[in-house]
C-alpha positions in Angstrom: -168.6 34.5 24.0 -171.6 32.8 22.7 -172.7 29.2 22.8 -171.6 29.4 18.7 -168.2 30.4 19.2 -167.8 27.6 22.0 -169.4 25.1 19.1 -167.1 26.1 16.3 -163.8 26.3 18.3 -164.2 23.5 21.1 -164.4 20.6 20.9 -167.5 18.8 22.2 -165.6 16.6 24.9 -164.0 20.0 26.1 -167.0 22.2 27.0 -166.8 21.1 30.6 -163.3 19.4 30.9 -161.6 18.8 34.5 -158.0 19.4 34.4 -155.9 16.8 36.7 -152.8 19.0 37.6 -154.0 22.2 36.4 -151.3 24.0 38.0 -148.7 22.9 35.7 -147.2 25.2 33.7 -148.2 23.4 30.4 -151.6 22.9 31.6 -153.0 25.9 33.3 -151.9 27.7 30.0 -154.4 25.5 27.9 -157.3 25.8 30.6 -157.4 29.6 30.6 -157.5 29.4 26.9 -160.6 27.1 26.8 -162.1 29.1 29.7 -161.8 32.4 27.6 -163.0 30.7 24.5 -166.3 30.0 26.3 -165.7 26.1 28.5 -166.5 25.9 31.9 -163.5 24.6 33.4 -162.3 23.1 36.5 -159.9 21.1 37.7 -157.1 20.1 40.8 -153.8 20.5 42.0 -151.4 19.0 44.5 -151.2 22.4 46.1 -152.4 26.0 46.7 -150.1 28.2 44.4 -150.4 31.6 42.3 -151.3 29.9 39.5 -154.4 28.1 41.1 -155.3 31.8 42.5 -155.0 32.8 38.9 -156.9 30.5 37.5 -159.7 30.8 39.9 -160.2 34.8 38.9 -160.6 33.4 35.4 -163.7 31.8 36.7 -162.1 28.3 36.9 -163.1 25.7 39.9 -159.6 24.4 41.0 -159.5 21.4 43.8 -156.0 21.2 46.0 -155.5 17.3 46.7 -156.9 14.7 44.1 -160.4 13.0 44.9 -163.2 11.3 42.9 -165.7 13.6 44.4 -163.6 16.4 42.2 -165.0 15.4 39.1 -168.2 16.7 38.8 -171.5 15.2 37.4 -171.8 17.1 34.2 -167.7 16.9 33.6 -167.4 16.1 29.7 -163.7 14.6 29.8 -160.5 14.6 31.9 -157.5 16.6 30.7 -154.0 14.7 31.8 -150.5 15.6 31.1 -147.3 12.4 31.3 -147.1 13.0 34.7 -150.0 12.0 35.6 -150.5 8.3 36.2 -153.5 6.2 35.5 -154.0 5.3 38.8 -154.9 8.5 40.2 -158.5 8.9 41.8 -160.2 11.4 39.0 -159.1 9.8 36.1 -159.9 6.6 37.6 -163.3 8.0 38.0 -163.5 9.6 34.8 -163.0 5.6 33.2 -165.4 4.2 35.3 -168.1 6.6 34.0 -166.5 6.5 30.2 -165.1 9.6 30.1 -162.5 10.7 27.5 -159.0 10.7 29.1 -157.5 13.5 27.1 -153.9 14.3 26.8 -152.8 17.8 26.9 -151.1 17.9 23.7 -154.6 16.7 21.7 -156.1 19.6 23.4 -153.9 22.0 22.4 -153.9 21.0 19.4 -157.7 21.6 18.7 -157.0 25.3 20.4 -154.4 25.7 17.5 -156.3 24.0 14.4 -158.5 27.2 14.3 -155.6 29.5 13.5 -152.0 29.6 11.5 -150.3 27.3 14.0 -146.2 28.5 15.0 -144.9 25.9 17.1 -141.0 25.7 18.5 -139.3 22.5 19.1 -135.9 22.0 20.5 -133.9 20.5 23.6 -133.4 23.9 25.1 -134.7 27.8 24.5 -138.4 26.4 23.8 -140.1 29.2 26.3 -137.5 31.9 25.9 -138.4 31.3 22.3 -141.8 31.5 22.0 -142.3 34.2 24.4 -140.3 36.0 22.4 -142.6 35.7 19.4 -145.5 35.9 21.7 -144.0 40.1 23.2 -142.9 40.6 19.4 -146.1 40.0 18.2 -148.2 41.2 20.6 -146.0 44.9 20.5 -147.0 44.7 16.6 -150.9 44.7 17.8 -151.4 41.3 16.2 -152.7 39.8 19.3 -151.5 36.0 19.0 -152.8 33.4 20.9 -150.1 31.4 22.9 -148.9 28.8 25.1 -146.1 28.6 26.8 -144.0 26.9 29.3 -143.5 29.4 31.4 -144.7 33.1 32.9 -144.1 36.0 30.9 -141.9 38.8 32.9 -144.0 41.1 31.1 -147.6 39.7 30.7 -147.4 37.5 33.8 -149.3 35.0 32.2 -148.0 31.8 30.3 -151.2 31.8 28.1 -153.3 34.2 25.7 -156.8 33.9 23.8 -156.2 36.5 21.4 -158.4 37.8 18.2 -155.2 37.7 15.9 -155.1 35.2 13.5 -151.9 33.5 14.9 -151.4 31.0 17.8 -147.7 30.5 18.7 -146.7 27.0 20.8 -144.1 25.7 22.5 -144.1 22.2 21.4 -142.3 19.5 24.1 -140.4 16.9 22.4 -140.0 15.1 26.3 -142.9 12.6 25.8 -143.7 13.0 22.2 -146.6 15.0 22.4 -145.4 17.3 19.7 -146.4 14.9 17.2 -150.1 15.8 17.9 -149.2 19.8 16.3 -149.6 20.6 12.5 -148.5 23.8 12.0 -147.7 26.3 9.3 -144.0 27.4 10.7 -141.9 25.3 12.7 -138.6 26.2 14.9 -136.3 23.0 15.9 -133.6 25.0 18.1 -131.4 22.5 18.8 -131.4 18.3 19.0 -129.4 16.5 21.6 -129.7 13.7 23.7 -132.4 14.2 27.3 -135.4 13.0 28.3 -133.6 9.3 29.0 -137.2 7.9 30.3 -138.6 8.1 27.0 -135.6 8.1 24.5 -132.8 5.5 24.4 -130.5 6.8 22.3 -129.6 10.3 20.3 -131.0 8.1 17.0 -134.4 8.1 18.5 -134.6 11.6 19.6 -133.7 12.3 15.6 -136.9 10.3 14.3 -139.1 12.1 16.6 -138.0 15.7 15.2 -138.8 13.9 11.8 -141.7 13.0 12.5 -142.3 16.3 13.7 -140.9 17.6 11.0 -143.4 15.6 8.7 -146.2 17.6 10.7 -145.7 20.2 9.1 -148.6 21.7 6.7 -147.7 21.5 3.1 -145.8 25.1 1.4 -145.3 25.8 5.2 -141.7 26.5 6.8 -139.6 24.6 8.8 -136.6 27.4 10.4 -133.5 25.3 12.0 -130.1 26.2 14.1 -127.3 26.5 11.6 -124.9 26.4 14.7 -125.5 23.0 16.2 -124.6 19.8 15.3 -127.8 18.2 16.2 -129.7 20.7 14.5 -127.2 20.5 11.3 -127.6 16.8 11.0 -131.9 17.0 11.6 -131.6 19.7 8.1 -129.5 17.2 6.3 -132.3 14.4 7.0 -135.3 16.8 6.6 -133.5 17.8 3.4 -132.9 14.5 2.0 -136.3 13.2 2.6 -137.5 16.1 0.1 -140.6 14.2 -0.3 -142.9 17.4 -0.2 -143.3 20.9 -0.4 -141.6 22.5 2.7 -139.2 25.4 2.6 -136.2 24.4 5.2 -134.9 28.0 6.7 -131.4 27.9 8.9 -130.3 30.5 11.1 -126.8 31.4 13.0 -123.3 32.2 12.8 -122.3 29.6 10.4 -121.4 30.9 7.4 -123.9 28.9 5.6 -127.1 30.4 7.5 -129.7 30.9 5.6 -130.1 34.1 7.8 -127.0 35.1 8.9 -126.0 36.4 12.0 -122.8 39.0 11.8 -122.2 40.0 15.3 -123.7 39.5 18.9 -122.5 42.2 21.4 -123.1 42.1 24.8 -123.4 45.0 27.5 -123.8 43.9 31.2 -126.8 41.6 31.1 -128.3 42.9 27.6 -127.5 42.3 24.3 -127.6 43.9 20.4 -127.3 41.1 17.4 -126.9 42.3 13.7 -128.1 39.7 10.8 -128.4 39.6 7.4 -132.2 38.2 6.6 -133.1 38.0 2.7 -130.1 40.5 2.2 -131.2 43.2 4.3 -129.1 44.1 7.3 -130.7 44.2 10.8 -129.8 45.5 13.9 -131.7 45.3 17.1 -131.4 44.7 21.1 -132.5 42.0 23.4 -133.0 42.7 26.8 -131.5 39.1 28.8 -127.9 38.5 28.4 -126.2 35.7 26.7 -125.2 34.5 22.8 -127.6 31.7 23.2 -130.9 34.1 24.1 -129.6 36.3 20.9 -129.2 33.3 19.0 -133.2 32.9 20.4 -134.5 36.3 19.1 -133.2 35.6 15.8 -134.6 32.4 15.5 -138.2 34.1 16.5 -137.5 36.5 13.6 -136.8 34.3 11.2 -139.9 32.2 12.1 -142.1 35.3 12.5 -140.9 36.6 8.9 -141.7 32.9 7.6 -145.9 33.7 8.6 -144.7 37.3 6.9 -144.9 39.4 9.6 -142.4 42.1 8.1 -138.8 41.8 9.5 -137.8 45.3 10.3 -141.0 45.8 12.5 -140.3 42.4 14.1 -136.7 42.9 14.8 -137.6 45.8 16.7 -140.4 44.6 18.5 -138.4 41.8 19.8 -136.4 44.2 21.7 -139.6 45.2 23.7 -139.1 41.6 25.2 -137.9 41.6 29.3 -137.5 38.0 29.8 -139.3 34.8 31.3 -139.6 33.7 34.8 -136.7 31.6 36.1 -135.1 32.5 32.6 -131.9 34.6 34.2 -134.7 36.6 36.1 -133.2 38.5 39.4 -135.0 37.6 42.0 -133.0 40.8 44.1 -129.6 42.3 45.4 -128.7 42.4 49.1 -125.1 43.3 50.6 -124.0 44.2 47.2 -125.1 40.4 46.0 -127.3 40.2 43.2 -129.7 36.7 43.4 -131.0 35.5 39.9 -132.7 32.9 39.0 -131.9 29.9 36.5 -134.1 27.2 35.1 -130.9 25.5 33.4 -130.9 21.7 34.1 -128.9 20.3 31.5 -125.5 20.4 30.9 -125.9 22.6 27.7 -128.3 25.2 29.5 -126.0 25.3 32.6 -123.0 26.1 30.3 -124.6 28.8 28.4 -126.6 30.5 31.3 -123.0 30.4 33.4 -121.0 32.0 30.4 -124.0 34.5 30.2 -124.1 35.8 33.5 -120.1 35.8 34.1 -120.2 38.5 30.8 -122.0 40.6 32.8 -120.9 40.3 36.7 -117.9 42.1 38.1 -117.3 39.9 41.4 -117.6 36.2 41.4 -120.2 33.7 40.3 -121.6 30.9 42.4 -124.6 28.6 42.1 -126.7 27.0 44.0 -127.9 23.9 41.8 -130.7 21.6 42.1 -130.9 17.9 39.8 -133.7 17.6 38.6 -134.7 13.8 37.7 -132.8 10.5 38.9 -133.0 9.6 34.9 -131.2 12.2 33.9 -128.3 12.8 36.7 -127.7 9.5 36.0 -127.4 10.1 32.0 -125.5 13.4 32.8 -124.7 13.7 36.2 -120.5 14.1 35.1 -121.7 16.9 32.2 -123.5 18.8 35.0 -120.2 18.8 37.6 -118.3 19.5 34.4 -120.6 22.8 33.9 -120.4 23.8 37.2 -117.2 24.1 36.8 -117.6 27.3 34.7 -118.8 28.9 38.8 -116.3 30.5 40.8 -118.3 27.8 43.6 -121.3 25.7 43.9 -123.5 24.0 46.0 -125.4 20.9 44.8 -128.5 19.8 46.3 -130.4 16.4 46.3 -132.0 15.3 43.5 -135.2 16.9 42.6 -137.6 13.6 41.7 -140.6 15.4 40.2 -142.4 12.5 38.1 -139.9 10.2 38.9 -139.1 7.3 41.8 -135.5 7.1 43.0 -133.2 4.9 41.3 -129.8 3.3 43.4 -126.9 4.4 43.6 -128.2 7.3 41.5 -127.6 10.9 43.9 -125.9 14.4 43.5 -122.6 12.4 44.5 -122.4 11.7 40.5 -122.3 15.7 40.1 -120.0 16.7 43.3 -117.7 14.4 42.1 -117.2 15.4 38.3 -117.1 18.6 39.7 -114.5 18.4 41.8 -112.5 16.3 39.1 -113.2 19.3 36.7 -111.6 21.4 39.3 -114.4 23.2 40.6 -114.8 24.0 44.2 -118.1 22.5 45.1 -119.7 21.3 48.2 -122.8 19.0 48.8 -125.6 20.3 50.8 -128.4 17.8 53.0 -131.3 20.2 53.1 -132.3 23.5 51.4 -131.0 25.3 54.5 -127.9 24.3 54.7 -127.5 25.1 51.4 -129.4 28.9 52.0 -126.7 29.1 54.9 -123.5 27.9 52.8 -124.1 30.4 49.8 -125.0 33.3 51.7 -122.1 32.7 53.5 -120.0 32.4 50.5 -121.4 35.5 48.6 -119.7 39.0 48.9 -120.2 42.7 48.0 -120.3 42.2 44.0 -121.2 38.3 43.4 -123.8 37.2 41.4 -125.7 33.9 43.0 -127.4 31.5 41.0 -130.3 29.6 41.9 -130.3 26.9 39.1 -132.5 24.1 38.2 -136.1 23.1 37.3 -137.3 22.1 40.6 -138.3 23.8 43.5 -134.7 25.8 43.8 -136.8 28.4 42.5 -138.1 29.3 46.0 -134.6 29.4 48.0 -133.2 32.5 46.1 -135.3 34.8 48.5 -134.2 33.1 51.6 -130.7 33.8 50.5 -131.4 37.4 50.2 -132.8 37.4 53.5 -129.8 35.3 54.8 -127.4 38.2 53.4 -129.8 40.8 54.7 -129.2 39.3 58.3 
């Protein structure tokens, strides 16, 4: 990399930036980029972790705790995600010296403006989505750049400089930031109602996709579910708007698809969807179970075919896919009990990961499940009992806070109890072991457990396994 590449495709305040939170899965992906496109990079996290061990054989400097004395003297700005607060002691530091306070969407965005920008939007499948375009692509030895959400089962990494000539995205909707993207093709997978900190009403979560929508560079392509309602009703606005050139591509079931998808068949925890795509028939296999990561893959075609990567080749690289972490990824199998893991935590993904998994297990399902957010158990705290429902049994832990401070009389009480109105049998656990002890003493020869949620029930589903083993 030489001091001309770094010129043309960094930004001058990003040479040297210091990364506050650098662990995070959104923004470790965009410092290894910058650090393979020449920056120096460094940064700090609120613990030790694989990712920090990651970054640090890429050559960046990663602090654990947060300190002034992190940022160091020649530091050119101070990369920050919504989660980080104003108050904390390096960005702080950074204003008192004048710094740029960057946030991580602008920077991504300069990573992208270099290249023929894919970005995918929706409320749920973002990651599974655009890892699936990031495989797809990389199998047809176009090397895209990408950032993502989440690890790759098969790269192991959620972020890639490449020498292609595309740069794929997931683009978060949660706090706006997606407004910062302009790219050529555009995937809006579904629009419903989350994120109640920063949106007040379904209306408002509407003229954010617009505005996303309006991002868009001119002649490019904007692919949308045909399937759900949300989705249906952001086309008919995008649609009626017509005030540009921008070629509106919908996917699904519904008979009125754009492309159309004929069957979806699933085999234990795999898949094999058929579509219709500019009148050709296709047929090809995806390797995580469930109608909703089909109904993914054909959304990644669609939006791959859109930059003209040629369908056939791309429907069959998508089957060299394996999956995301904490996307239905098995953690193990002990006693006959297979453990996998779930990073459903809304209603929506609980329902569809829970129907997924019981097409494929022969004993019974049970869940161990997590809240994440006061905001949003207290939004849809009586959907989430209502999913679990669809579990043979569940155990519901405390609320995981992440950003947020606790609100009263908002607790996992809201879930237990539409639970058990919804008929499911369901118990409420006061610590992660009781609620290691309660499931594997639950789980049988031939059950499938789930570990669900987007907090840190991630890291119980290998104490269950030893539970069972002992």
């Amino acid at each position: 990399m030489t001091a001309a590449d770094v010129t043309e495709n960094i930004p001058a305040p990003l040479t040297r930036p210091h990364f506050v939170g650098v662990g995070g899965a959104g923004m470790s992906g965009i410092a290894k980029i910058l650090a393979r496109r020449g920056a120096r990079v460094a940064g700090s996290d609120a613990r030790e972790s694989a990712t920090a061990a990651a970054l640090r054989e890429l050559g960046i400097t990663v602090h654990i705790g947060h300190d002034a004395a992190h940022l160091a003297p020649d530091a050119t700005a101070v990369v920050v995600s919504s989660a980080i607060r104003a108050d904390n002691p390096e960005v702080a530091e950074a204003t008192g010296r004048g710094l740029p306070v960057v946030h991580r969407s602008d920077a991504l965005a300069a990573l992208m403006g270099s290249r023929r920008a894919l970005a995918v939007a929706g409320t749920h499948g973002k990651t599974t989505t655009t890892s699936m375009l990031a495989v797809a692509l990389g199998a047809l030895d176009l090397d895209p750049s990408y950032a993502i959400g989440g690890d790759l089962a098969g790269p192991g990494s959620n972020a890639h400089h490449g020498s292609g000539e595309i740069f794929v995205a997931e683009a978060d909707e949660s706090d706006r930031s997606f407004h910062k993207y302009a790219p050529e093709v555009a995937v809006v997978l579904n629009v419903e109602l989350d994120h109640h900190a920063n949106y007040a009403s379904l209306e408002e979560i509407h003229e954010s996709f617009e505005t996303f929508a309006g991002r868009i560079t001119d002649g490019g392509t904007l692919v949308v579910s045909a399937d759900q309602e949300g989705a249906r009703e952001f086309t008919r606005r995008v649609r009626a708007a017509g005030e540009r050139a921008l070629t509106v591509r919908t996917y699904g079931e519904a008979a009125d698809a754009d492309v159309r998808v004929l069957k979806i068949t699933q085999s234990g925890l795999t898949s094999e969807v058929t579509v219709v795509l500019d009148g050709r028939e296709l047929t090809f296999g995806v390797s995580v179970p469930g109608r909703h990561y089909a109904l993914n893959a054909v959304a990644a075609l669609t939006a791959g075919a859109a930059l003209g990567v040629p369908a056939d080749r791309l429907a069959e690289a998508l089957g060299t896919y394996t999956g995301v972490k904490r996307r239905l990824q098995l953690t193990g199998e002990e006693a006959g009990v297979q453990v996998i893991d779930s990073y459903a935590h809304h209603p929506t993904e609980m329902t569809a990961d829970l129907e997924a998994v019981r097409g494929g297990a022969s004993g019974r399902v049970l869940v161990l499940f997590q809240p994440h957010l006061f905001s949003r158990t207290q939004e849809l705290g009586k959907e989430m009992g209502e999913a679990l429902a669809l579990a043979d049994g569940s155990v519901v832990l405390p609320i995981y806070p992440a950003r947020e401070d606790p609100v009263p009389g908002v607790t996992s009480a809201l879930i237990t109890d539409a639970a058990r109105a919804a008929g499911a049998a369901v118990n409420a656990a006061g610590s992660a072991e009781e609620a290691v002890q309660a499931v594997a003493g639950m789980a049988g020869p031939g059950d499938l457990v789930l570990t669900m949620g987007a907090g840190d029930v991630t890291e119980l589903g290998p104490r269950i396994l030893a539970a069972l083993a002992g």
